[in-house]
RODO-2510 file (C-alpha; in nm, 4 decimals, decimal comma):
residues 385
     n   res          X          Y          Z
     1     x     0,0000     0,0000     0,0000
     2     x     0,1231     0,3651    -0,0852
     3     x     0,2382     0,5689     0,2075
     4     x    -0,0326     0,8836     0,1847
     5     x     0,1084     1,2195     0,2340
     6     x    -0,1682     1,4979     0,2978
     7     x    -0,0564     1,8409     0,1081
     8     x    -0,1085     2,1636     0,2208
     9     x    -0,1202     2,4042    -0,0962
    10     x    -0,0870     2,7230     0,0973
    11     x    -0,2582     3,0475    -0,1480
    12     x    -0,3870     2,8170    -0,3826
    13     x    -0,7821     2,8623    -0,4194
    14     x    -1,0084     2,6522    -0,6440
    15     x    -1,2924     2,9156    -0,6158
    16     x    -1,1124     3,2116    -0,7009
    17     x    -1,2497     3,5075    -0,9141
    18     x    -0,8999     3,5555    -1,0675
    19     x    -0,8958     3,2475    -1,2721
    20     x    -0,4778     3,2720    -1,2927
    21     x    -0,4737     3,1589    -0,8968
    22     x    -0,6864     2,8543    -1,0089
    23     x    -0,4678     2,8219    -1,2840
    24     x    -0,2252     2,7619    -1,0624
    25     x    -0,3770     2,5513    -0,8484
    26     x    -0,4911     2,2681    -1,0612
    27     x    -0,1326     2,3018    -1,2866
    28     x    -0,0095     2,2257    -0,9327
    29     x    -0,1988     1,9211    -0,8531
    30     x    -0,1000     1,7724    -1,1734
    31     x     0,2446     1,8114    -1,1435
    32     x     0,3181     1,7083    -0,7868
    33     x     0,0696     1,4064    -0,8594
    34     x     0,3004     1,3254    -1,1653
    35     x     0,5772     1,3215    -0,8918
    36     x     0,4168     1,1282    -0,6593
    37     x     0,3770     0,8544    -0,8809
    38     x     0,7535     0,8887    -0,9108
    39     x     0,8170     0,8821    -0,5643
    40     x     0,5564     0,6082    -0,5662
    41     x     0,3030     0,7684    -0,2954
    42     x    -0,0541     0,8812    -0,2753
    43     x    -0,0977     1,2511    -0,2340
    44     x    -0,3776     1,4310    -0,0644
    45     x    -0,4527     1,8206    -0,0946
    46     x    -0,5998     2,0420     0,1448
    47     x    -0,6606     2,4225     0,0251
    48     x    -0,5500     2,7092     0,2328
    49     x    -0,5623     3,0811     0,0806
    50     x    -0,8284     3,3399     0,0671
    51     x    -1,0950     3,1066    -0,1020
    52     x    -1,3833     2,9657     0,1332
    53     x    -1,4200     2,6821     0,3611
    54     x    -1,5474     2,3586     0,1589
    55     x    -1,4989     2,0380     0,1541
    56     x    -1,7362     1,9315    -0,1149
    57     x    -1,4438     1,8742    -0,3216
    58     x    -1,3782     1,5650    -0,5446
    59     x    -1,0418     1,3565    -0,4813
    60     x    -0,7610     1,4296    -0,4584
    61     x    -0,8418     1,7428    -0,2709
    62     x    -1,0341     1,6298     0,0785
    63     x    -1,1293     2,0554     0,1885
    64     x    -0,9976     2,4198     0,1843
    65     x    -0,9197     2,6426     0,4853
    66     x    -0,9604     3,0119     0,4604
    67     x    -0,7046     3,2456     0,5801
    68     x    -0,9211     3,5748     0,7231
    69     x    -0,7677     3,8103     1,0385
    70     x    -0,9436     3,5958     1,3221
    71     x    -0,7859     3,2753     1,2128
    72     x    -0,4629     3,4889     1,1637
    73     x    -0,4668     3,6042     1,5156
    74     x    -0,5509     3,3006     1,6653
    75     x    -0,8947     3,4006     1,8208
    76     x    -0,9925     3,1019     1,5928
    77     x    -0,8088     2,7816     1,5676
    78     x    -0,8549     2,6484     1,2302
    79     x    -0,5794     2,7290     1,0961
    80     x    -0,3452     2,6104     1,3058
    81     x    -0,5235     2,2850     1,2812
    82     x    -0,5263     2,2906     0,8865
    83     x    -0,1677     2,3391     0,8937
    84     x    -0,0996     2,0982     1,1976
    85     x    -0,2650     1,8160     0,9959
    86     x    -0,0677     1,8717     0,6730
    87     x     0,2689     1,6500     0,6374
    88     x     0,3923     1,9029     0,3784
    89     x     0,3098     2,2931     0,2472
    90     x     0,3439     2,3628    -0,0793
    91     x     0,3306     2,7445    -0,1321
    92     x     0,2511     2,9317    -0,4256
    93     x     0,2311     3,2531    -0,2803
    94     x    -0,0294     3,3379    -0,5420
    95     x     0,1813     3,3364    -0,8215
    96     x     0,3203     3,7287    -0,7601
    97     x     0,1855     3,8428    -0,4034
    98     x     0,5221     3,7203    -0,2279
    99     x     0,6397     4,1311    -0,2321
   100     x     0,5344     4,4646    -0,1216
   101     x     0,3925     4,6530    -0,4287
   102     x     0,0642     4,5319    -0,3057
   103     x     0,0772     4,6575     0,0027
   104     x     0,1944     4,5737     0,3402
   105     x    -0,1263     4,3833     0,4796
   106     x    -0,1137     4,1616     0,1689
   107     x     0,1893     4,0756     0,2654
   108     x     0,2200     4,0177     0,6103
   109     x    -0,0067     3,7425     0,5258
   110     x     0,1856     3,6019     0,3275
   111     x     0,4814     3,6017     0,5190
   112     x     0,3090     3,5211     0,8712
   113     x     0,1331     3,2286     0,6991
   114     x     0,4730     3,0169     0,6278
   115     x     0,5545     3,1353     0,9429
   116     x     0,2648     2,9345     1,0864
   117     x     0,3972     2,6198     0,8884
   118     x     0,7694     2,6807     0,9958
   119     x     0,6604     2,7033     1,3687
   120     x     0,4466     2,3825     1,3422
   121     x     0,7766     2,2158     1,1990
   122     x     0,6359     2,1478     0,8510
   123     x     0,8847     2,0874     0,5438
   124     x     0,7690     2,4454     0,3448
   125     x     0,8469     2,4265    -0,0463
   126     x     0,8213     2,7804    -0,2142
   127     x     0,6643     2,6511    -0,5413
   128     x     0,8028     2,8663    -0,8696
   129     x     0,6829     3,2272    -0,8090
   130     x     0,7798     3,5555    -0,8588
   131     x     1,0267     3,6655    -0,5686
   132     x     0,9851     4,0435    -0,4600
   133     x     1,0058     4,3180    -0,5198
   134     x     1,0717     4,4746    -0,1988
   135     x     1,0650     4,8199    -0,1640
   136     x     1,1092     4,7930     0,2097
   137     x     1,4005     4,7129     0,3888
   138     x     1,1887     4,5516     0,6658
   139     x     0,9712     4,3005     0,4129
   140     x     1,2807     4,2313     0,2065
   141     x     1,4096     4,0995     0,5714
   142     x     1,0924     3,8964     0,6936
   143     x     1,1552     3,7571     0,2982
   144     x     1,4781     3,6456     0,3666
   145     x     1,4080     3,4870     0,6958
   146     x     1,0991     3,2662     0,5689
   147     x     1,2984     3,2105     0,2343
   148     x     1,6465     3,1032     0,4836
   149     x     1,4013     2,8260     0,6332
   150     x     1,2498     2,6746     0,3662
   151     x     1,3150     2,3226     0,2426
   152     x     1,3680     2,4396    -0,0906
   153     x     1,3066     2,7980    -0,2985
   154     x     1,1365     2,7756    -0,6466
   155     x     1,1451     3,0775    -0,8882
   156     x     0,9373     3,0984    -1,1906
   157     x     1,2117     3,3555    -1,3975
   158     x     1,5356     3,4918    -1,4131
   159     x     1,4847     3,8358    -1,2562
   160     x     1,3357     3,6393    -0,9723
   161     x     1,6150     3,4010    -0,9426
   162     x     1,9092     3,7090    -0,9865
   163     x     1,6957     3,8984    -0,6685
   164     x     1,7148     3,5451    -0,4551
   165     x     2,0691     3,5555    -0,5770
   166     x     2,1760     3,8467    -0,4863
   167     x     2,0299     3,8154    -0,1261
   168     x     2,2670     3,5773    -0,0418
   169     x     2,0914     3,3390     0,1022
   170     x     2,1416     2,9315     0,2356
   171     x     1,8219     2,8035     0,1378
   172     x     1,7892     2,5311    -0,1572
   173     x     1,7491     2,7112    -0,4528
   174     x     1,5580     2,6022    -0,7821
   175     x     1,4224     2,7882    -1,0893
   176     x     1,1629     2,6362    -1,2934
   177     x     0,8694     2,8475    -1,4929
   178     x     0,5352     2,9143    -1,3808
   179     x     0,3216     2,5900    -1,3318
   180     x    -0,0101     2,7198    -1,5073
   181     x     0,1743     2,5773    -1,8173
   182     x     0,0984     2,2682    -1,6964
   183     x    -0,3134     2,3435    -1,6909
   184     x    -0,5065     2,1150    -1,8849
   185     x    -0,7314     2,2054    -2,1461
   186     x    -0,8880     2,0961    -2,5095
   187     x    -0,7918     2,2532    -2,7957
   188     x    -1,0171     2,4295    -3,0139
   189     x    -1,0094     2,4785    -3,3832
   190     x    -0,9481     2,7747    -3,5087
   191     x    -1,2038     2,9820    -3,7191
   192     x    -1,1988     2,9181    -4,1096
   193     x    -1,1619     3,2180    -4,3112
   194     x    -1,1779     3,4924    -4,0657
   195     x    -0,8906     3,6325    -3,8040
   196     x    -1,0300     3,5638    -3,4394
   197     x    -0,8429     3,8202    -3,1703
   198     x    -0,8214     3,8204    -2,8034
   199     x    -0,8133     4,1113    -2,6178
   200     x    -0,7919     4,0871    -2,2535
   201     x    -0,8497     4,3831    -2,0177
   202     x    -0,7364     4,4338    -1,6479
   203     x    -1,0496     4,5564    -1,4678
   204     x    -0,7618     4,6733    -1,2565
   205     x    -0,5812     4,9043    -1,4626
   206     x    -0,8885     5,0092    -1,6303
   207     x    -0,9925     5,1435    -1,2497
   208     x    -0,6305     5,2863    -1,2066
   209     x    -0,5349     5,0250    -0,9940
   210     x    -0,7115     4,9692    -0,5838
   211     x    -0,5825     5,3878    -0,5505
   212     x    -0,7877     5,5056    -0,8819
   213     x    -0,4627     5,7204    -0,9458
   214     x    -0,2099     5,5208    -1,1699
   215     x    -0,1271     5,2773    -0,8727
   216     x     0,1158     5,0837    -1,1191
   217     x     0,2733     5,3697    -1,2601
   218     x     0,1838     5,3253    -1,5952
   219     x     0,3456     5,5539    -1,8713
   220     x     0,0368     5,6144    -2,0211
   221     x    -0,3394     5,6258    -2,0109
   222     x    -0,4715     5,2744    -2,0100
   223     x    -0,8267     5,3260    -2,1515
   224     x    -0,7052     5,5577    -2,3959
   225     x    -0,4723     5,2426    -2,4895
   226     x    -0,7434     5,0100    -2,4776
   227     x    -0,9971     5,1845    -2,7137
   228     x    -0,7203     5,2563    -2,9594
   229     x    -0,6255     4,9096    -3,0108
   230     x    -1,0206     4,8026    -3,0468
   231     x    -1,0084     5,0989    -3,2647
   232     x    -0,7396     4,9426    -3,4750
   233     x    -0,8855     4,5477    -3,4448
   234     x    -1,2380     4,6088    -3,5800
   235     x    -1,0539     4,8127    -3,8626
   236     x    -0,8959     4,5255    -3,9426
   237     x    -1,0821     4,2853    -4,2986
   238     x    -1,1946     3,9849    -4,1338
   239     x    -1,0986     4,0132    -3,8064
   240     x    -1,3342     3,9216    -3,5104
   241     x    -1,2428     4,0860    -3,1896
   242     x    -1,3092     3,8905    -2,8770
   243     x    -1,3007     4,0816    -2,4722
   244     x    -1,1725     3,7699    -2,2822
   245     x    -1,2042     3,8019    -1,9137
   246     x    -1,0002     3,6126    -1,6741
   247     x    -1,0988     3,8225    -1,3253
   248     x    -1,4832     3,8263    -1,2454
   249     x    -1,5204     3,8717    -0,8711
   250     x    -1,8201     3,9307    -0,7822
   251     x    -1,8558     4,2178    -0,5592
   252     x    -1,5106     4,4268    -0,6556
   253     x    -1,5580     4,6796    -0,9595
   254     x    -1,2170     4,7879    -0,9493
   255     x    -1,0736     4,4436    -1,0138
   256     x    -1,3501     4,3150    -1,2670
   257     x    -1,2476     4,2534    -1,6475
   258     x    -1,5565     4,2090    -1,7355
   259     x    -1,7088     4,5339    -1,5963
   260     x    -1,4527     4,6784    -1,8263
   261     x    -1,5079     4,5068    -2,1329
   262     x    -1,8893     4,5670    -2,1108
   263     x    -1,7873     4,9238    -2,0679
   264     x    -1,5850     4,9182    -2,3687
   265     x    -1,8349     4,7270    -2,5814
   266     x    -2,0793     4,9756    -2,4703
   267     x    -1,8829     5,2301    -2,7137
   268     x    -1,7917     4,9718    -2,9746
   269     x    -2,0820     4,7693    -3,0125
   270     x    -1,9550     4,5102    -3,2814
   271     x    -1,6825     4,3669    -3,0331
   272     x    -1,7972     4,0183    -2,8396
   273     x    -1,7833     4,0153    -2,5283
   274     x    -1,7198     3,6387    -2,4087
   275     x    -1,9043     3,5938    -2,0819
   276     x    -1,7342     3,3968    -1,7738
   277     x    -1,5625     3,1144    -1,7877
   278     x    -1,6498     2,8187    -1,5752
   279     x    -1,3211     2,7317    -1,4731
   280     x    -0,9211     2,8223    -1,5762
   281     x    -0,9486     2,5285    -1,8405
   282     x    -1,2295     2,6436    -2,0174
   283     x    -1,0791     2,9861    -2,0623
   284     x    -0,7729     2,8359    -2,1972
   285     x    -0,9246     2,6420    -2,3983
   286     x    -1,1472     2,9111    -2,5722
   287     x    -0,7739     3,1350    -2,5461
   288     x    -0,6188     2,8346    -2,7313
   289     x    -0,9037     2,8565    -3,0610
   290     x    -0,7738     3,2346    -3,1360
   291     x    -0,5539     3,3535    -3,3923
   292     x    -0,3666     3,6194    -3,1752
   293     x    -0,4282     3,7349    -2,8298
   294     x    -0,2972     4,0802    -2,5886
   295     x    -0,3689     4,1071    -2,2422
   296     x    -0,2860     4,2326    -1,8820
   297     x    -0,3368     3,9512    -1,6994
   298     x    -0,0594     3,7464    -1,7008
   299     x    -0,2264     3,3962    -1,6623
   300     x    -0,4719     3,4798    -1,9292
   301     x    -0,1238     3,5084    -2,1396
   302     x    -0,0273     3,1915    -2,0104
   303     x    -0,3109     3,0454    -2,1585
   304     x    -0,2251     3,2032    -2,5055
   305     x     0,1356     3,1272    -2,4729
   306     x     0,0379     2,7392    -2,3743
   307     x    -0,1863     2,6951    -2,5969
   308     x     0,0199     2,7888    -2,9280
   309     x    -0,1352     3,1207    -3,0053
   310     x     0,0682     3,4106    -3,0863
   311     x     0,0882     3,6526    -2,7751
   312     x     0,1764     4,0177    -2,6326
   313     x     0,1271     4,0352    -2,2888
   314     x     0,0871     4,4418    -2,2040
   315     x     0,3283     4,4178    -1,8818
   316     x     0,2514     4,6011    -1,5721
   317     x     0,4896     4,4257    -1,3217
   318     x     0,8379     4,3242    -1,3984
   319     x     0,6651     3,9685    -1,3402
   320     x     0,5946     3,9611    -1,7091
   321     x     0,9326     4,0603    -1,8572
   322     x     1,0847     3,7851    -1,5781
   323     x     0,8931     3,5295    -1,7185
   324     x     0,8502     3,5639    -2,0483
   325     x     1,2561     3,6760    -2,1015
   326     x     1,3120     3,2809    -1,9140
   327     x     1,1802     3,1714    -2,2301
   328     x     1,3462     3,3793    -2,4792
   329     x     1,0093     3,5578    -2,6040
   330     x     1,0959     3,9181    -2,6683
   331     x     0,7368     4,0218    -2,7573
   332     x     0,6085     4,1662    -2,4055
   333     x     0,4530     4,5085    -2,4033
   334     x     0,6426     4,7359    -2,1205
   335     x     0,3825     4,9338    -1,9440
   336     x     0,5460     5,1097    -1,6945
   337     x     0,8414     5,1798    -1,9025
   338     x     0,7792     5,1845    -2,2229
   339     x     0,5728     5,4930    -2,4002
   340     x     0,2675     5,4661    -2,5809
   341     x     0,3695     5,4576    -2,8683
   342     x     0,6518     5,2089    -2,8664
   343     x     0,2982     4,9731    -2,6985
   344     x     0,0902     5,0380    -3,0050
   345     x     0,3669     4,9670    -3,2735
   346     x     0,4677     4,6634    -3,1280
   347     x     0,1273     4,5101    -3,0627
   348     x     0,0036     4,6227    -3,3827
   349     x     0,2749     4,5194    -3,5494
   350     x     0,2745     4,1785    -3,4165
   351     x    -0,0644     4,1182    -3,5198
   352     x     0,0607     4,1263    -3,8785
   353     x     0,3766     3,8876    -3,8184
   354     x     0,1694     3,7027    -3,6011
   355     x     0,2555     3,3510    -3,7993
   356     x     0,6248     3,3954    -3,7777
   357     x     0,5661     3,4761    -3,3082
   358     x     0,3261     3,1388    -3,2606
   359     x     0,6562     2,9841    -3,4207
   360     x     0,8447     3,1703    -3,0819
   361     x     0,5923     3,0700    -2,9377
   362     x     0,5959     2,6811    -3,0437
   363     x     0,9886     2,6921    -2,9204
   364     x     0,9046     2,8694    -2,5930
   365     x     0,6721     2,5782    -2,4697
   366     x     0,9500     2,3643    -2,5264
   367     x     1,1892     2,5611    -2,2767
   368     x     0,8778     2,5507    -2,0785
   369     x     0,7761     2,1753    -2,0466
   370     x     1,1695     2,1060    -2,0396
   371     x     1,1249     2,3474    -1,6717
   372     x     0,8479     2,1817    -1,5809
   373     x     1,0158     1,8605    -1,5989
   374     x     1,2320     1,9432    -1,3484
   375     x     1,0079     2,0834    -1,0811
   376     x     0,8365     1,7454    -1,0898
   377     x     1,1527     1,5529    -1,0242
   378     x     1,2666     1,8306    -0,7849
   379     x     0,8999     1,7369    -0,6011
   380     x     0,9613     1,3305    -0,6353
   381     x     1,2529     1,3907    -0,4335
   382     x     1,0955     1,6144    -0,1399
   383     x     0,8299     1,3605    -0,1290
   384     x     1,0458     1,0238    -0,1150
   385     x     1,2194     1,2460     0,2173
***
């Protein structure tokens, strides 16, 4: 009989509004249950992030645990006992939240929460993620002191692994790629005789980030941005210009894509706008029937990029020139650095040579898989220890 070791997947969520956090979370439970058949034992997952308390879950995940300030502060003890009855954590830190340009309560929840599972003795693996930026000198310290302690480090880019670098730290150290290229999904075909496009856009930057004023420091107006491009799509013989949404919460305008793109078709009235997706698979597998796809969310690039279609993620974070430069794709929109015009060309311009970037795109998955590869046998190891 298999020896059965219960997972905690610490900021994962299977309920999440921002589809790239499921992403995450199901790409994760494929790959560590591809290493567990490796290491030849029986995994078992138990949820612990922002998303709600179930446990009407099918196998192999048996419940979730939500993180919220009374459980933080111990005036409840659930989590504690959700972290007390894992064997192992495996943290994913939402993909980019392990750093302070979201603000410091953000993070101190993410750093006291592997705090919890170093203090209950639990082996803590820091899944491939971005790591920092700090601004602070205080959170780039509580980073190195959970980072120091963990069984191993995972980054998910270069510019993540040159900032754990240069931090000089003793912790086991590995860079791999983010796991959501491992999500699952069914290919579509693609449509005959017309060009279909893909336009994702942040409900976040369309609101000017949680302050309303810029928060990201964009070097130009977003919405102007955004209408120009539609502008320049439905222009286009042809060409059938989809508003793909991959955050829908339901109570948080500021964050909503699909506020936004109703909004936007609301001007432009022959754009679609594709309602909410069930799940992260279904919304990469509509992602993976288009021609040519831009966006702001990074996971809804991820799709693209996964899927084969030629993309230009519109960067807002340096997470998206990390990842994307790991793989030798050049074709990344620079928000916050570069001008608006320099944006327009080069997503305009890609459109056109969009043949010749799904073939940089092709080789890119192949860097990619080769990365995954080797977090899976990093994984088969931690869980034969």
């Amino acid at each position: 009989m298999k020896k059965k070791i219960r997972v905690g997947l610490l900021w994962h969520s299977a309920d999440s509004a921002n589809l790239g956090v499921g992403a995450l979370t199901f790409s994760q439970i494929t790959l560590a249950e591809r290493a567990a058949t490796t290491a030849g034992v029986e995994l078992e997952f138990l949820l612990i992030g922002w998303g709600r308390d179930q446990i009407a879950y099918s196998k192999p995940i048996v419940g979730s645990c939500q993180i919220n300030f009374k459980r933080f502060s111990l005036r409840d003890r659930k989590l504690v006992d959700a972290f007390r009855s894992c064997d192992l954590v495996l943290d994913i830190g939402e993909g980019d939240s392990f750093s302070d340009i979201y603000g410091a309560k953000r993070l101190t929840y993410l750093i006291g929460s592997k705090l919890y599972a170093l203090v209950l003795k639990k082996p803590l693996v820091m899944s491939p993620q971005t790591l920092g930026p700090f601004k602070g000198k205080i959170a780039a310290w509580c980073a190195d002191f959970v980072m120091n302690r963990s069984r191993v480090v995972c980054s998910r880019d270069v510019l993540s692994t040159e900032y754990f670098r240069s931090r000089s730290l003793k912790a086991r150290f590995h860079e791999a790629i983010d796991v959501a290229f491992a999500l699952p999904f069914k290919m579509l075909e693609k449509s005959a005789g017309r060009v279909s496009v893909g336009l994702n856009v942040s409900g976040l930057l369309w609101a000017g980030g949680y302050s309303g004023k810029n928060q990201f420091g964009l070097t130009f107006d977003y919405r102007a941005m955004i209408e120009r491009l539609v502008e320049f799509f439905i222009a286009q013989p042809d060409v059938d210009l989809y508003l793909v949404s991959h955050v829908v919460p339901d109570n948080r305008v500021e964050e909503d894509d699909l506020h936004a793109a109703r909004e936007i078709a609301g001007k432009f009235p022959s754009v679609r706008v594709v309602d909410k997706f069930e799940n992260p698979s279904s919304a990469k597998s509509f992602i993976s029937g288009l021609d040519y796809f831009v966006g702001a969310r990074m996971h809804a690039c991820i799709a693209a990029f996964s899927s084969g279609v030629a993309v230009v993620p519109m960067a807002y974070s340096r997470k998206f020139r990390g990842l994307f430069s790991t793989l030798d794709y050049p074709y990344v929109a620079d928000c916050f650095s570069d001008d608006a015009e320099h944006v327009y060309g080069l997503i305009t311009r890609s459109f056109h040579e969009r043949a010749e970037i799904a073939t940089k795109v092709a080789e890119g998955n192949v860097k990619a898989q080769q990365r995954l590869d080797g977090y899976v046998a990093l994984l088969a190891e931690v869980f034969e220890e």
